[in-house]
C-alpha positions as CSV (number, residue, x, y, z in Angstrom):
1,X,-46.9,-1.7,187.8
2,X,-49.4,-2.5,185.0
3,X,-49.7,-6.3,184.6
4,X,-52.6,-6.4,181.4
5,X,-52.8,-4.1,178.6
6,X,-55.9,-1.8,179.0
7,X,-58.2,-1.7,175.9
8,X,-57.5,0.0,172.4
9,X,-58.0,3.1,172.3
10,X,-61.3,4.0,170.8
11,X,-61.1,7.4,170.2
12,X,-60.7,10.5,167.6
13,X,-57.3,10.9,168.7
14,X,-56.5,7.4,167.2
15,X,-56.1,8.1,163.9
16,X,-54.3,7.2,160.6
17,X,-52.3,9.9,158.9
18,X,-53.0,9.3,155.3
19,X,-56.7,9.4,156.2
20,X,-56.9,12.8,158.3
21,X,-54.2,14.3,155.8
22,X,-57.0,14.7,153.5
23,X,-59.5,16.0,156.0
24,X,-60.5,19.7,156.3
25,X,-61.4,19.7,159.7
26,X,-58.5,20.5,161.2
27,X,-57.2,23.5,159.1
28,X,-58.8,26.8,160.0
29,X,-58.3,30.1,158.3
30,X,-58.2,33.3,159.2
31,X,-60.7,36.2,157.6
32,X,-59.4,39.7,157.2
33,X,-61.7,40.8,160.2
34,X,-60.0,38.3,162.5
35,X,-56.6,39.5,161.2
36,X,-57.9,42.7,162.2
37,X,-58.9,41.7,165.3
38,X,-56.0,40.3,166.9
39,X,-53.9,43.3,165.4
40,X,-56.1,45.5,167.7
41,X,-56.1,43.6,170.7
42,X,-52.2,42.9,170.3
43,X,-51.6,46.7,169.9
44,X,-53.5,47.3,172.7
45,X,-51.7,45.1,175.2
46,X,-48.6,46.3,173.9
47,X,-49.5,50.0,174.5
48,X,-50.0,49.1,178.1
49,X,-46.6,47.3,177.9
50,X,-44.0,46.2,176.0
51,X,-43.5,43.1,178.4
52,X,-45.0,40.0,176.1
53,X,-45.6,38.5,179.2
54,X,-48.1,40.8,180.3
55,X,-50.7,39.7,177.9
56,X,-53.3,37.6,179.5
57,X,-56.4,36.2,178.3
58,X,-58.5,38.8,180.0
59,X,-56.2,41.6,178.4
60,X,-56.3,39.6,175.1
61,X,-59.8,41.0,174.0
62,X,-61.7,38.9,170.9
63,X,-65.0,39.1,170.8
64,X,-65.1,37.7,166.8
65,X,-62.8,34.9,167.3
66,X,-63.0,33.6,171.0
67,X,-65.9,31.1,170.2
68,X,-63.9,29.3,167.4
69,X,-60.9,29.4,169.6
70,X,-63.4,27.8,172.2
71,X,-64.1,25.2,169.3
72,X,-60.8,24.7,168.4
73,X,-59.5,24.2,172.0
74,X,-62.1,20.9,172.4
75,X,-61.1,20.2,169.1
76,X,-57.1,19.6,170.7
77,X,-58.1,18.2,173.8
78,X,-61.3,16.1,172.7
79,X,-60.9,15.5,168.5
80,X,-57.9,14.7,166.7
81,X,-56.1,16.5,168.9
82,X,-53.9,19.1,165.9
83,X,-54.8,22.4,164.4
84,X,-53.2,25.0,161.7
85,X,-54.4,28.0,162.0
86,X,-53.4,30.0,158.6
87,X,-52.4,32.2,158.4
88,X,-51.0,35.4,159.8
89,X,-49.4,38.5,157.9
90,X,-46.0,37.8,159.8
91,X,-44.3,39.5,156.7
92,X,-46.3,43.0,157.4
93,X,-45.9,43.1,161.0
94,X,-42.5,43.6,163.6
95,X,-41.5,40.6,165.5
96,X,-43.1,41.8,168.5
97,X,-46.6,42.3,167.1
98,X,-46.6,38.8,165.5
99,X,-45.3,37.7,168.8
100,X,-47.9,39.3,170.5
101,X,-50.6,38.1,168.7
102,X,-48.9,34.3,168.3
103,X,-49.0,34.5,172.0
104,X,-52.5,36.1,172.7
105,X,-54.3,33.4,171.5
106,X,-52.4,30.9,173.1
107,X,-53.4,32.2,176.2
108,X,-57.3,31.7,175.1
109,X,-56.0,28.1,175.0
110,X,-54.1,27.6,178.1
111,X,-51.4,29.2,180.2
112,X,-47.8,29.4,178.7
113,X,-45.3,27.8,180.6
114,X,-41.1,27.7,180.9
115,X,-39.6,26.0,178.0
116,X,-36.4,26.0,179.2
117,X,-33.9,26.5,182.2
118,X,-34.0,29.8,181.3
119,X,-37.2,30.6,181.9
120,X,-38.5,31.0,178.1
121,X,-42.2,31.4,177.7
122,X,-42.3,32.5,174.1
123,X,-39.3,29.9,172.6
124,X,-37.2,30.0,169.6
125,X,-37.0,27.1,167.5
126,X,-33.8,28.1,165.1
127,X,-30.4,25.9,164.0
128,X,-27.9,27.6,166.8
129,X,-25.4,25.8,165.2
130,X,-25.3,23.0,167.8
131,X,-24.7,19.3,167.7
132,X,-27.7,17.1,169.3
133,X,-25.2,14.5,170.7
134,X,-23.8,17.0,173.1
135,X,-26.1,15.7,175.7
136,X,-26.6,19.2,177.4
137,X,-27.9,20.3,173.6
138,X,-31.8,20.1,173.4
139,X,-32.5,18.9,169.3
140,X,-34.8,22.1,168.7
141,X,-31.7,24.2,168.5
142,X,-29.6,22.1,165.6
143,X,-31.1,22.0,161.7
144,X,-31.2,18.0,162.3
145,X,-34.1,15.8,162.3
146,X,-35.8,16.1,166.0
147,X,-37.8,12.6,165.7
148,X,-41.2,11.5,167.0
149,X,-41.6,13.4,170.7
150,X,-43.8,14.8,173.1
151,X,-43.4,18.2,174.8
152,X,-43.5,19.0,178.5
153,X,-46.8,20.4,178.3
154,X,-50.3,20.1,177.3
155,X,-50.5,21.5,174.2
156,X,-47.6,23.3,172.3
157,X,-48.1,26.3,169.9
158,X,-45.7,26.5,166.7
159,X,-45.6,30.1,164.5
160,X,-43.5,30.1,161.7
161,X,-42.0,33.4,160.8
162,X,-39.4,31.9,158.3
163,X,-39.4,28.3,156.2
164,X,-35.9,26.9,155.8
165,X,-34.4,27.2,152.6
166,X,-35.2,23.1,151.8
167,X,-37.0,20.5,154.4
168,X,-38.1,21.2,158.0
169,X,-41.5,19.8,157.6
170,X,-43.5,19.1,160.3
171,X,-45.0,15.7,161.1
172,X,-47.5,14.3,163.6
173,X,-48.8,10.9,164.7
174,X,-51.3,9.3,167.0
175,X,-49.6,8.1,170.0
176,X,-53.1,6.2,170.6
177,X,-53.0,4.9,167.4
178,X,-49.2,3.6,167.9
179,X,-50.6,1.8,171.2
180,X,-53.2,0.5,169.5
181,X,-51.2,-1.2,166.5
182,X,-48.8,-2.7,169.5
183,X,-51.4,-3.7,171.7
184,X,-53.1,-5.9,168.8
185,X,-48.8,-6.9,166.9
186,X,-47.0,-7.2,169.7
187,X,-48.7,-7.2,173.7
188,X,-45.5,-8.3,175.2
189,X,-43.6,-5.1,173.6
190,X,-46.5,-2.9,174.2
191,X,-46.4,-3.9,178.0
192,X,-43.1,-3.0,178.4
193,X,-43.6,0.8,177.6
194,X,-45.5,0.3,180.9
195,X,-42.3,0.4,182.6
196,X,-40.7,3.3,184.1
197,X,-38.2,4.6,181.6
198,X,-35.6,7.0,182.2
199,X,-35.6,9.8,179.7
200,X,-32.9,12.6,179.8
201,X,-33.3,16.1,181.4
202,X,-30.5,17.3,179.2
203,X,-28.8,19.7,181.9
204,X,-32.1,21.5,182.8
205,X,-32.2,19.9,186.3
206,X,-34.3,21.8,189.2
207,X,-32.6,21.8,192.9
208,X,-33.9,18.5,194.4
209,X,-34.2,16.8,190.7
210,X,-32.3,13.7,189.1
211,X,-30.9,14.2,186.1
212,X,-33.3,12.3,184.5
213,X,-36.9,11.6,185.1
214,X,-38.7,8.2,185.1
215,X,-42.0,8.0,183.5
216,X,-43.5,5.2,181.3
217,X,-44.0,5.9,177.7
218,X,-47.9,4.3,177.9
219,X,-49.8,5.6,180.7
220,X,-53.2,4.7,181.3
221,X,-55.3,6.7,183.8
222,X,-58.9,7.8,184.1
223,X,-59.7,5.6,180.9
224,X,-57.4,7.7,179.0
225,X,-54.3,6.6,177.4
226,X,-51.2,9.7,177.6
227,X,-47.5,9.0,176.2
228,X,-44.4,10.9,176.9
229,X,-41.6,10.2,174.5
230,X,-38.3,11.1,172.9
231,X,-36.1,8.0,172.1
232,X,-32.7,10.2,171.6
233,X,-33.1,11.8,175.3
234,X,-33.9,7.9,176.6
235,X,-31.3,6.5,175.3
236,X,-28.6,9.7,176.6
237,X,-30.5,8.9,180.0
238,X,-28.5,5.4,180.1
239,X,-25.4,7.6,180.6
240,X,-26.5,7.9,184.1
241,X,-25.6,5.1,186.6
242,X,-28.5,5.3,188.7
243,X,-31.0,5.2,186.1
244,X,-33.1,2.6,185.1
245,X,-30.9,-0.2,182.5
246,X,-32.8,-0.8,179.2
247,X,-33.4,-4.7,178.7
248,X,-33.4,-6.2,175.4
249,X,-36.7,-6.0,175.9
250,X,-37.2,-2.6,176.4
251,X,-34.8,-1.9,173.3
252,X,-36.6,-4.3,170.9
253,X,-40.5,-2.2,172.3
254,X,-39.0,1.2,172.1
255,X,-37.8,0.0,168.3
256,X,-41.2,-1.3,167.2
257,X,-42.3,2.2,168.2
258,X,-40.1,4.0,166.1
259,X,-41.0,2.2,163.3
260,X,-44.8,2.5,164.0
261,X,-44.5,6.3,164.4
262,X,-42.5,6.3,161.3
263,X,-44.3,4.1,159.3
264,X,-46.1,5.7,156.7
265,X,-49.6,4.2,157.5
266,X,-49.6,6.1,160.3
267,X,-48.0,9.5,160.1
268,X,-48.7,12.5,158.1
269,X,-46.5,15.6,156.8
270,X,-47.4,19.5,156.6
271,X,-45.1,22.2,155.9
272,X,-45.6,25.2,157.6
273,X,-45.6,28.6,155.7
274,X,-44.6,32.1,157.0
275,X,-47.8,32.7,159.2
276,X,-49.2,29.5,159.9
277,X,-49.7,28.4,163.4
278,X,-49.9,24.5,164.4
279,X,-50.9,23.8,167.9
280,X,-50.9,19.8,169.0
281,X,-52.4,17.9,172.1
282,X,-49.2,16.2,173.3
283,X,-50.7,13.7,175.7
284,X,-52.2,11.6,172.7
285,X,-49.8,12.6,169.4
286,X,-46.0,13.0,168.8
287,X,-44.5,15.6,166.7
288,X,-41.4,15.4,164.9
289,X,-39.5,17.7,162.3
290,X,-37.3,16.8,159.1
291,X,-34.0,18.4,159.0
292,X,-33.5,20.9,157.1
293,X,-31.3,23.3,155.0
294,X,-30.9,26.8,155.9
295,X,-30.1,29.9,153.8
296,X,-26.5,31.4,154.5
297,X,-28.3,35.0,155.0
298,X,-28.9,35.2,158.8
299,X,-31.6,37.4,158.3
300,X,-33.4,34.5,156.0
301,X,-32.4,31.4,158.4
302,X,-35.8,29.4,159.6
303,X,-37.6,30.6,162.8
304,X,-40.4,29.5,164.2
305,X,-42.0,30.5,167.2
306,X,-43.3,27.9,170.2
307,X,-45.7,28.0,173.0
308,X,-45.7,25.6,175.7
309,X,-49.8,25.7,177.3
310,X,-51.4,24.3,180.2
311,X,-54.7,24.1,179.4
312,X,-57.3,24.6,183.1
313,X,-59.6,21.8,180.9
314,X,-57.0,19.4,180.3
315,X,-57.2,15.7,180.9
316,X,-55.8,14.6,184.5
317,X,-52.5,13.1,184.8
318,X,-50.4,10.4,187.0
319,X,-48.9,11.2,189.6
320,X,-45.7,9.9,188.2
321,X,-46.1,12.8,185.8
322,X,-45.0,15.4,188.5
323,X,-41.2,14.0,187.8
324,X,-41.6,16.4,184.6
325,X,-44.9,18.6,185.1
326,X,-44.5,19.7,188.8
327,X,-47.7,20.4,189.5
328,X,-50.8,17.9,188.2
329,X,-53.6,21.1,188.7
330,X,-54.5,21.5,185.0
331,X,-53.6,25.3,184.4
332,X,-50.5,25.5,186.5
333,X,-48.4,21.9,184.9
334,X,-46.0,21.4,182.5
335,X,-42.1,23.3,181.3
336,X,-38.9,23.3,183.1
337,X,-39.2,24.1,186.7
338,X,-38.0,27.4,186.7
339,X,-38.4,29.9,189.5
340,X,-41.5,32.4,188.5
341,X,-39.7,35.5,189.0
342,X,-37.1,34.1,186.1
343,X,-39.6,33.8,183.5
344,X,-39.9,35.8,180.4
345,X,-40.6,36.4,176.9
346,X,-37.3,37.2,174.8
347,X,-38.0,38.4,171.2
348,X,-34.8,37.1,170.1
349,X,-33.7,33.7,169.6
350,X,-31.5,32.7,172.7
351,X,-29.6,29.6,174.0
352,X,-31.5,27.5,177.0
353,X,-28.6,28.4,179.0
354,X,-28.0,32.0,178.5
């Protein structure tokens, strides 16, 4: 167990919202020869098989765009650590082209992996009309606020195919930055986060797993600093006898940083449009979503897309990090653990547990 804070973080990845809002480096736009491009090699792959799944990187052809993905790819794991890619003619195109595409270049970025017990690589983020206190309910599937949180991955892809009829905005913080403004206000709470916390597998438990897994929220390793985090799934992991209890310590750390990722020195908002595709490092930011209202037309509700990657060039992990990731070999961690002949790539939204 940690007993002394490592140094701040001194790093592009610690950075203040307001300030990189109104930076250009991170936006990236797509030319009508790209568009082309990935059109092409989408069709192509398709044409060989209607399987989603069966696109690789190697199939997945683009001889115009792989450098900047190569650019943008150092750009999540070495820069700021965000990217929005606009913007794709989703409008034009079926669902399983856009998907096809959406998915192609995530796998010039890393390798997708299982979002849920089911098995979903290409995931659905829509309002199923669930409640998120139903603690076998993951947040993605209601229209509510998600909150500041990390994925189960290295790097997660969002496409939107549909804005919601009012809110739904995305937001992202520096989970460096959040360590960082701790570390310097408040050491003792900072330590704390050191601890291993139990955080909530919400019904997707693996043969062999607890219900919950027990990682700290700051975790420094290599001389890098990585967070995990998602306060609503902590605190439904207390529900569990044998996990961890929260002290009044832990309560009062995990509050201070709540209020750091939503304080508005540090985070920034975007909204997606219809064709834009946001990919974030999750080992150094948190992403969160407003709630949102949705049109009453089915065909109209909001719909994004999501990729969950494991990058073969990403940062190495703790150990302790198996509890979620399985496997620490970059290019194989990350998702649910989820047999490989179960996985697949449904077009159609779908509950976790269908």
């Amino acid at each position: 167990m940690i007993r002394s804070l490592p140094a701040a973080v001194l790093a592009p990845c610690a950075w203040l919202g307001p300030e990189v809002a109104q930076q250009s480096h991170w936006r990236f736009s797509l030319q009508d020869e790209d568009i082309v491009e990935l059109q092409t090699a989408a069709s192509r792959c398709l044409d060989l098989n209607q399987d989603i799944r069966a696109i690789s990187r190697a199939a997945f052809s683009l001889p115009r765009l792989q450098s900047r993905l190569q650019a943008l790819h150092r750009h999540l794991l070495h820069g700021p650590g965000f990217a929005l890619i606009r913007s794709l003619p989703v409008g034009e195109w079926s669902t399983q082209l856009s998907a096809a595409v959406f998915y192609g270049i995530g796998t010039h970025l890393g390798n997708p992996r299982p979002q849920n017990a089911s098995g979903h690589l290409l995931g659905h983020v829509v309002d199923m009309g669930l409640k998120a206190d139903d603690p076998n309910v993951r947040i993605y599937q209601t229209h509510e606020r998600q909150s500041f949180h990390t994925d189960s991955c290295d790097i997660v892809g969002l496409l939107c195919l549909q804005q919601a009829r009012s809110g739904g905005d995305s937001a992202l913080v520096s989970s460096n930055t959040i360590y960082n403004w701790m570390r310097r206000d408040h050491p003792e709470l900072a330590l704390a986060l050191f601890d291993p916390i139990a955080t909530d597998r919400r019904g997707e438990v693996a043969v062999g797993q607890k219900p919950f897994f027990e990682i700290p929220v700051f975790n420094w390793y290599r001389g890098l600093m990585s967070s995990i985090y998602q306060r609503q799934y902590i605190d439904s992991a207390q529900r569990f006898a044998q996990a961890m209890r929260l002290s009044p310590l832990h309560v009062q750390a995990l509050d201070c940083f709540d209020a750091l990722a939503n304080d508005s020195r540090l985070h920034f908002l975007m909204r997606l449009a219809p064709g834009d595709m946001q990919f974030v490092h999750n080992h150094t930011l948190l992403h969160d979503r407003t709630a949102f209202e949705d049109y009453s037309d089915r065909s109209r509700k909001r719909h994004l897309l999501r990729l969950w990657l494991s990058s073969a060039h990403a940062r190495p992990l703790p150990t302790v990090f198996a509890q979620r990731y399985g496997s620490l070999t970059p290019g194989e961690r990350g998702g649910v653990t989820v047999p490989q002949a179960q996985w697949h790539a449904p077009l159609m939204p779908k509950s976790s547990h269908d």
